[in-house]
N, C-alpha and C positions, 0 to 999 in steps of 0.2 A: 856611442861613447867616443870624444874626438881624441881621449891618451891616456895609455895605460897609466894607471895610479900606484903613486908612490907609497911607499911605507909610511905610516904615522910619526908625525915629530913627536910627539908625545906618548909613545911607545917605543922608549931606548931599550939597550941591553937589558938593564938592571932591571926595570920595572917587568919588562917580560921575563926573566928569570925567577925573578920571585914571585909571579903570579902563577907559579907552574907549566911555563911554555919550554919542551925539550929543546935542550942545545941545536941538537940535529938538526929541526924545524929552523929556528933562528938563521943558521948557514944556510942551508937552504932557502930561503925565504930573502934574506942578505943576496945572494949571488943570483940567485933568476932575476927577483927585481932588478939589483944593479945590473943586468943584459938586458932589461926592457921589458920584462914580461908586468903583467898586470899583477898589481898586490892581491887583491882582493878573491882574483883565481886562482891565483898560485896558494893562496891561505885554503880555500873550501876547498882545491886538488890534495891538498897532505891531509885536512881531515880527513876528508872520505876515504884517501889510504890507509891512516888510522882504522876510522871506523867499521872498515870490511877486515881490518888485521885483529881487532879485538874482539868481531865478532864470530872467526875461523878458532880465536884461541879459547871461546868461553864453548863452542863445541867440542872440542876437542879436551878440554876438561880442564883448561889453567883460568881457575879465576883470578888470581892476583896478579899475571900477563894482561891479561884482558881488562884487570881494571885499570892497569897503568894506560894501556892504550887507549881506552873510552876516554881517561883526562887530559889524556897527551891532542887528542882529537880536539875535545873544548875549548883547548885552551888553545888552540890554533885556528879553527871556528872562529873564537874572539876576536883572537888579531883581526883577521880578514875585515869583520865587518866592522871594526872599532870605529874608524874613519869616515864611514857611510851617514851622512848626515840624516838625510830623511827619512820617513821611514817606507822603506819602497816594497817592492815586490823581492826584489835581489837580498833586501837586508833579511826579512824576513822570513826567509827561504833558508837562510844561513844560522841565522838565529835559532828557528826550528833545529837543525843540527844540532847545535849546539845544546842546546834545551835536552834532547834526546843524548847524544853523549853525553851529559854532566848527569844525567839521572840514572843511565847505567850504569856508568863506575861508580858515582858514589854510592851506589847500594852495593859496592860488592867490597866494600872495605871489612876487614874480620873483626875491628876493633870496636864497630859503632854502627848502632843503627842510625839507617839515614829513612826520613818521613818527608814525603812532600806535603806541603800542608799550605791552604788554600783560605786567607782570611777574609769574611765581607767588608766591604770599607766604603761607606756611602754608599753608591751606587754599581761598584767594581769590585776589584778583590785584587788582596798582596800578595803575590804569590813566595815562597821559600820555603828553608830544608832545614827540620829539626834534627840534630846530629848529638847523639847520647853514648857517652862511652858504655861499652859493654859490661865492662869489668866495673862497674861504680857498685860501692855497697848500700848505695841507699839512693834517694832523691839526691841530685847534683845538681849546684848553680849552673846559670846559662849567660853565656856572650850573645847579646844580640847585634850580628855586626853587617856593617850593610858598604856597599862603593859607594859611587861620586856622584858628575854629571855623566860622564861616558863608559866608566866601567864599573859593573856592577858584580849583584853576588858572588858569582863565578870566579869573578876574579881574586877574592877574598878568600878562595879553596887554602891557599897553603897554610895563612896562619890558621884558619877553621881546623885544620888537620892535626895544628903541632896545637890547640886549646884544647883539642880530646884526646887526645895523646897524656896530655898534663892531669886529666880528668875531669875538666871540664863541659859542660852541655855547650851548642853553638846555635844559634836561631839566625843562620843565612837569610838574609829577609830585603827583596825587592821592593821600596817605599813607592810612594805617589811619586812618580813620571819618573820612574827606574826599572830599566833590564824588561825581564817577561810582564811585569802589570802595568809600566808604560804600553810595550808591545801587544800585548792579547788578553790583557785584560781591562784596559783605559781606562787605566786608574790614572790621575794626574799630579802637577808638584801641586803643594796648594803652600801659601807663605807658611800659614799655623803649623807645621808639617809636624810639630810637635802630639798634635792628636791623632795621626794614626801610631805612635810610638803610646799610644793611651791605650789601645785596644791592641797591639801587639802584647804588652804588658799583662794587660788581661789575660788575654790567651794562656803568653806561661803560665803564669800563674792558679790557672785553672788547671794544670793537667801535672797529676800525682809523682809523675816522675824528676820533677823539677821542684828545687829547694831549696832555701836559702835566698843568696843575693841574686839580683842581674845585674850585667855589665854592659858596657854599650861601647861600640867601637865604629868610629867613621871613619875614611881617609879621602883627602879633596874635598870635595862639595860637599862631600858624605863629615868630615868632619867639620866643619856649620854646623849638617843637621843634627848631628848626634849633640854636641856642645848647645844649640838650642832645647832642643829635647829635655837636657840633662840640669835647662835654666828652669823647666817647670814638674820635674818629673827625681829631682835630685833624692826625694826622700823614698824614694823607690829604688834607689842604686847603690849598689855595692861599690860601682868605680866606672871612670868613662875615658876613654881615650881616643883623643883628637888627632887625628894625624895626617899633616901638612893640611890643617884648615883654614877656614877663613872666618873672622870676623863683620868683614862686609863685603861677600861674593860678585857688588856690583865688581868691585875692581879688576874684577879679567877679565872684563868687557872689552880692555882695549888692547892686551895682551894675546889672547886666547882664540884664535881662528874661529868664525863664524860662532862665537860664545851664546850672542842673543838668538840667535837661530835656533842654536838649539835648545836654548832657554824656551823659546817661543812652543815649540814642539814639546817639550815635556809638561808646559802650562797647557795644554791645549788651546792655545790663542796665538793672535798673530804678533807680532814683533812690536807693534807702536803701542798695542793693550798689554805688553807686559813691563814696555820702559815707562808708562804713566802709570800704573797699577801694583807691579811687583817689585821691580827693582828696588827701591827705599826702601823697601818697610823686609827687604830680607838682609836684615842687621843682627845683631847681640847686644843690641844698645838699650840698657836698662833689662838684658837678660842676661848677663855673663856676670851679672853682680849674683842674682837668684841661685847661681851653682853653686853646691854647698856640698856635692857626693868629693870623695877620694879625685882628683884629676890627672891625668898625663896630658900633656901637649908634646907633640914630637914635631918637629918644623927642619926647614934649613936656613941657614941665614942668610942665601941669596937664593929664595925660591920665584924660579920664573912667572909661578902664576899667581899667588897669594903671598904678597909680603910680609916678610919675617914681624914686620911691625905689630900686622894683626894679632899673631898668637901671642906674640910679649902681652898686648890689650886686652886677650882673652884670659891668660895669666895674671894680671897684675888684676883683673877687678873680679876675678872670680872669688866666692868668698870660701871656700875650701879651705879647711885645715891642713888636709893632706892634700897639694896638689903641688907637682914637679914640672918644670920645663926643661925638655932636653932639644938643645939648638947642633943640629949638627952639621960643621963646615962645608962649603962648594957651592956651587949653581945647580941647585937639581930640586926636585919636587916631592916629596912624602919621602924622602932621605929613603930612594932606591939603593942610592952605589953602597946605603949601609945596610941592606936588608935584615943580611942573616944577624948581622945586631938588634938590629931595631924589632925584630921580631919576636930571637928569643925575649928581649927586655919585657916587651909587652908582653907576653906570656907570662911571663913571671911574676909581672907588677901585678896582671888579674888576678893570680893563683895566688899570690902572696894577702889579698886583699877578700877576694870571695869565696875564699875557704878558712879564713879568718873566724876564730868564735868570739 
C-alpha cells in the first residue's frame, strides 16, 4: 500500500452523526488521520476496541452498555471500509465485524425484537433484519427501508430505531449488489430491481405479525430504487419516501469518484458491459408517472451528486394524490446538516399515513 488513506469525501460530519457514529470516534478518527495515520486502520482499531468493550460489559451483566457499544462498533466498522472500492480480502474481513457487531446489539434492544432473516432470490439470497416493536397490540405495519450504492442497511439503524420507537415494524433489507448479499451472498443490482421488492413483499406479508400497510424508504441510489419499486408495486403501499434520489442515476457518473467501478462490481460485470447494457435503461421514464402510493421526496437544492432537478421530475410526473416535496437549502446530499429534522419529519409522515384507517 503506497499511502495511508484518507477519510471519505462523502462521509462528512453530519452524514456520520446521523447514521449512529459516536462523537468520540469522529475526533478520533479526525485527528489521527489528519497526523497521517491510515483511515481504514484506525476505523477497524476503535472497533475492535468497541467490540472487546461491549463484550467485557454483556459479562458483566449491562446489556444496554453493551448494546450501545456493539453499535457504536458498526458503525465505525462502516466508516473504515466505506471507501474501499473492491471487494478485497481487507473489505471483507471488516465487513465481517461489522456484520457481527450490528447483529449483537441489535438483538439486545428491550424495545423490539430483532430477526435475521435470510430471503431466496434467484440464485442468492437478501439478506436483513425484521425489527418489531415489543409493546404493539396487534399485527403492525412495516417500513421496508434499504441504503444506496455505498451504504447500506446499517447504516439506516437510526431512523430504523426512532420507526419502532413510533410503533412501527422495520424490514432493514440488503437488495441485489447491496451491503452483505452483494458481499456473501452474490446476489447482484439487476436494472428490474423492482422484483426483488416483489418477493420481499411477499415475505411480509406472509408472516402474522405484520398488518396493514408497507412503507418503503430509500436514500441516494436507494432512493431510485425504492421510487422505481413504488412505480410498479404502488398498490401495495401505504407511502414511500425518496430521499436525496435520483431520477436518472447515470448522472453521477461524472461527479462521483470511481461511480462506474463500482457500478460494475455490484452488476457483477465489467465496466464497458454495464455503460452499453445498464446505464440507460436505469431511469424513471415512463415509471414515475405509474406512482400512485402517498410520496415524500426529501432533496437539497444544490445536491453534489443527484440534481435537485431530478426529484422536482420525479414530483412533477408522479401521479400521487398525496405526494409532498420538501427541497432543503445548501450544497449537501440527502439534507444531512438537516438530519434530526428530516428524520423526525419522515417518521411522522409514515406514522401519520400507515396507521391511518
Amino acid at each position: 500500500m503506497s499511502a495511508n488513506r484518507k477519510s471519505p469525501v462523502f462521509q462528512n460530519f453530519n452524514r456520520m452523526m446521523a447514521s449512529g457514529l459516536d462523537h468520540t470516534d469522529y475526533t478520533r478518527i479526525i485527528d489521527r488521520v489528519g497526523r497521517g495515520e491510515d483511515h481504514v486502520r484506525v476505523c477497524e482499531e476503535l472497533g475492535d476496541k468497541w467490540f472487546a468493550a461491549a463484550e467485557e460489559e454483556l459479562k458483566n451483566g449491562h446489556r444496554e452498555t453493551a448494546q450501545i457499544f456493539f453499535i457504536n462498533a458498526a458503525a465505525v466498522y462502516r466508516i473504515g471500509e466505506y471507501d474501499i472500492i473492491a471487494i478485497t480480502d481487507e473489505r471483507l474481513r471488516i465487513y465481517r465485524k461489522l456484520l457481527d457487531s450490528y447483529s449483537r446489539g441489535i438483538q439486545l434492544y428491550e424495545n423490539m425484537t430483532a430477526e435475521k432473516v435470510s430471503l431466496p432470490y434467484h440464485n442468492a439470497k437478501l439478506s436483513g433484519w425484521l425489527l418489531l416493536p415489543k409493546q404493539a397490540p396487534g399485527a403492525v405495519p412495516v417500513v421496508v427501508a434499504t441504503g444506496g450504492l455505498t451504504g447500506f442497511k446499517e447504516e439506516v439503524h437510526t431512523i430504523a430505531v426512532s420507526l419502532v420507537e413510533r410503533g412501527l415494524g422495520v424490514f432493514l433489507i440488503d437488495g441485489p449488489g447491496q451491503g452483505e448479499s452483494l458481499y456473501f451472498n452474490q446476489s447482484y443490482y439487476e436494472v428490474e430491481h423492482e422484483k426483488a421488492y416483489e418477493v420481499i413483499f411477499d415475505y411480509l406479508l406472509s408472516r402474522s405479525a405484520i398488518g396493514g400497510k408497507i412503507g418503503l424508504f430509500g436514500a441516494s441510489f436507494g432512493g431510485y430504487l425504492v421510487a422505481r419499486a413504488a412505480g410498479f408495486l404502488s398498490g401495495q403501499l401505504g407511502g414511500c419516501v425518496c430521499r436525496g434520489g435520483s431520477y436518472q442515476p447515470e448522472e453521477m457518473i461524472s461527479v462521483y469518484p470511481n461511480a462506474l467501478e463500482k457500478l460494475a462490481i455490484r452488476f457483477g460485470k465489467d465496466i464497458d458491459y454495464v455503460k452499453e447494457h445498464f446505464l440507460s435503461k436505469m431511469t424513471l421514464a415512463g415509471i414515475a408517472e405509474k406512482i400512485t402510493c402517498p410520496l415524500l421526496i426529501i432533496h437539497n437544492e444544490q445536491d453534489p451528486l443527484f440534481p435537485v432537478a431530478g426529484a422536482k421530475r420525479i414530483f412533477q410526473e408522479a401521479s400521487s394524490t398525496d405526494k409532498t416535496l420538501k427541497i432543503y437549502p445548501g450544497f449537501d446530499h440527502c439534507a444531512t446538516f438537516d438530519a434530526t429534522e428530516v428524520q423526525r419529519y419522515l417518521v411522522d409522515w409514515f406514522a401519520d399515513r400507515l396507521f391511518a384507517k
